[in-house]
C-alpha positions as CSV (number, residue, x, y, z in Angstrom):
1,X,-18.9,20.6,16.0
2,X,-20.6,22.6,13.1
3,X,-22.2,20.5,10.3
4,X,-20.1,20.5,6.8
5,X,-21.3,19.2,3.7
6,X,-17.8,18.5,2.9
7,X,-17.9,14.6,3.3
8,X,-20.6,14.8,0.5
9,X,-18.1,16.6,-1.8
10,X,-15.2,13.9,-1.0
11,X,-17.9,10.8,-1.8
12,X,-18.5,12.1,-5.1
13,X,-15.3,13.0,-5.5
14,X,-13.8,9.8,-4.7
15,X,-16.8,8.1,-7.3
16,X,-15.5,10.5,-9.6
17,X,-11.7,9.3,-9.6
18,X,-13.1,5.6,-9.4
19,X,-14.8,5.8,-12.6
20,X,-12.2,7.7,-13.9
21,X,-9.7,4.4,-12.2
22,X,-11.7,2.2,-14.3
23,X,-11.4,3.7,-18.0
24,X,-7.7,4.1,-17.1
25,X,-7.4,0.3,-16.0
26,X,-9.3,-0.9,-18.9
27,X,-7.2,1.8,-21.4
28,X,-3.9,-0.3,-19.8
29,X,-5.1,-3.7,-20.1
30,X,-5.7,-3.1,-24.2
31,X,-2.0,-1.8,-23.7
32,X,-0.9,-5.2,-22.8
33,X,-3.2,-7.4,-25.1
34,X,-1.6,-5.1,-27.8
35,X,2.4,-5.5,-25.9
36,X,1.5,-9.3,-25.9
37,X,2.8,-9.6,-29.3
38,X,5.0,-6.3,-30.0
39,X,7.7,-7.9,-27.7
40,X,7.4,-10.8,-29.5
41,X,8.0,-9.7,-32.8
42,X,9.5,-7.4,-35.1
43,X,8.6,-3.8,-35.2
44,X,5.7,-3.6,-38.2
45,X,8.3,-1.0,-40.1
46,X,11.4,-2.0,-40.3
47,X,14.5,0.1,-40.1
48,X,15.7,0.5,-43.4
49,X,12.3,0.4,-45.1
50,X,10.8,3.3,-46.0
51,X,6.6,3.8,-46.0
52,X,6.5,2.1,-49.1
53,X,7.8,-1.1,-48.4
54,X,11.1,-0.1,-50.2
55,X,14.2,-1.4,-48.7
56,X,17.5,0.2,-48.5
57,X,20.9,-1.8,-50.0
58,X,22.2,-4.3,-47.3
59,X,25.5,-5.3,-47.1
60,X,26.4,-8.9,-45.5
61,X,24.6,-11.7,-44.2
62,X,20.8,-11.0,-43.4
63,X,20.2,-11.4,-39.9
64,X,16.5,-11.0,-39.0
65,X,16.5,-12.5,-35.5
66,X,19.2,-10.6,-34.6
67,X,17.8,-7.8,-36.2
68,X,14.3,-8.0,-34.1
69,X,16.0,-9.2,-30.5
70,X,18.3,-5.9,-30.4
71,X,15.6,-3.6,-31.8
72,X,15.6,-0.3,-30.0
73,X,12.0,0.2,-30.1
74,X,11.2,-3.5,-28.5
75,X,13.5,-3.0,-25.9
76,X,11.4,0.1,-24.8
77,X,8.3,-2.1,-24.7
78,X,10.2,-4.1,-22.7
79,X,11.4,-1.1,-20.5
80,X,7.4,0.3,-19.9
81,X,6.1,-3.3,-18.8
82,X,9.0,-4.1,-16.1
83,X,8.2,-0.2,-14.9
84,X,5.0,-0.7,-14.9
85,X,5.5,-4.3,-12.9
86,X,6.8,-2.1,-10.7
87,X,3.9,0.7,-9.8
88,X,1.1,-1.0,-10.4
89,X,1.3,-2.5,-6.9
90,X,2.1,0.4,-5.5
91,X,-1.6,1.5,-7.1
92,X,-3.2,-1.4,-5.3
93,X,-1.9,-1.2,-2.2
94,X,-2.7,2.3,-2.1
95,X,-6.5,1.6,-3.0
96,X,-6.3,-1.1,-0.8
97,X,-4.6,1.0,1.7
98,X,-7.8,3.7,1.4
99,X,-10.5,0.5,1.7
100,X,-9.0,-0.5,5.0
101,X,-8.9,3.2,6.7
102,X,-12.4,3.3,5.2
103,X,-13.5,0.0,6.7
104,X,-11.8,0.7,10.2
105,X,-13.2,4.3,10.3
106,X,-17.2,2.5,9.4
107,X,-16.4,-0.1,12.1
108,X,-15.4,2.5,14.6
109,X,-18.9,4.3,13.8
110,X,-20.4,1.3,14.2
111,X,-19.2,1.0,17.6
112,X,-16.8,-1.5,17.2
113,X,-13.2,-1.2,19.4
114,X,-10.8,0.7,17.0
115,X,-8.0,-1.6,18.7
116,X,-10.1,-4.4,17.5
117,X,-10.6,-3.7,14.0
118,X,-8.1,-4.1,10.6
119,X,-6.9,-1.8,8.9
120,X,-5.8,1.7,9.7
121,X,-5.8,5.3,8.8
122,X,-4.4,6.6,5.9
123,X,-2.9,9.4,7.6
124,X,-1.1,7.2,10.5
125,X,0.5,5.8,7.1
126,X,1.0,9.4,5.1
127,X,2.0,11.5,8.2
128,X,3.5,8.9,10.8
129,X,0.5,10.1,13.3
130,X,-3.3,10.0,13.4
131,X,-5.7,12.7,12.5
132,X,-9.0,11.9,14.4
């Protein structure tokens, strides 16, 4: 087997996308803080108001509450955090998918039985066979 330097490469690439992991996670946990109390509450411009403050002629009974639980615009908060409910463990168990190949390929170096070890490769996951 010839020597590569490639393994070097993938380390620092993998640091790479960690760091990169972290800034997004961080970004997406000021999203919620901030989605906390958006789809709680009424949009901060109204419809009908225009960037003054001005309000448009209503007709009828005023109906705030009604007005804020059918908002369009609340409802698509609402949309993004049950999507998001939905991939976001997907994202772990990926990660967590990558620690365990990672752990069972270390523990195979090591010398421990690869019968005997968690986890497994991400390619016997990915491809339905393993790459050794």
């Amino acid at each position: 087997m010839t020597y590569s330097p490639d393994h070097v490469a993938d380390g620092q690439k993998m640091i790479g996308f960690l760091d990169v992991l972290r800034r997004d996670m961080e970004e997406l946990r000021q999203f919620l803080t901030a989605y906390d109390d958006a789809v709680t509450m009424p949009a901060r411009r109204q419809a009908g108001v225009d960037a003054d403050g001005g309000r448009q002629a209503t007709h009828g009974i005023s109906r705030p509450t009604e007005v804020c639980a059918l908002d369009e615009r609340r409802t698509a908060l609402q949309a993004e955090l049950k999507i998001g409910a939905l991939w976001l463990p997907r994202a772990i168990a990926i990660v967590r998918g990558v620690t365990a190949s990672m752990d069972r390929a270390l523990a195979r170096w090591e010398g421990e039985d690869a019968d005997e070890v968690p986890g497994g490769l991400i390619s016997d996951h990915h491809n339905g066979a393993a790459s050794h």
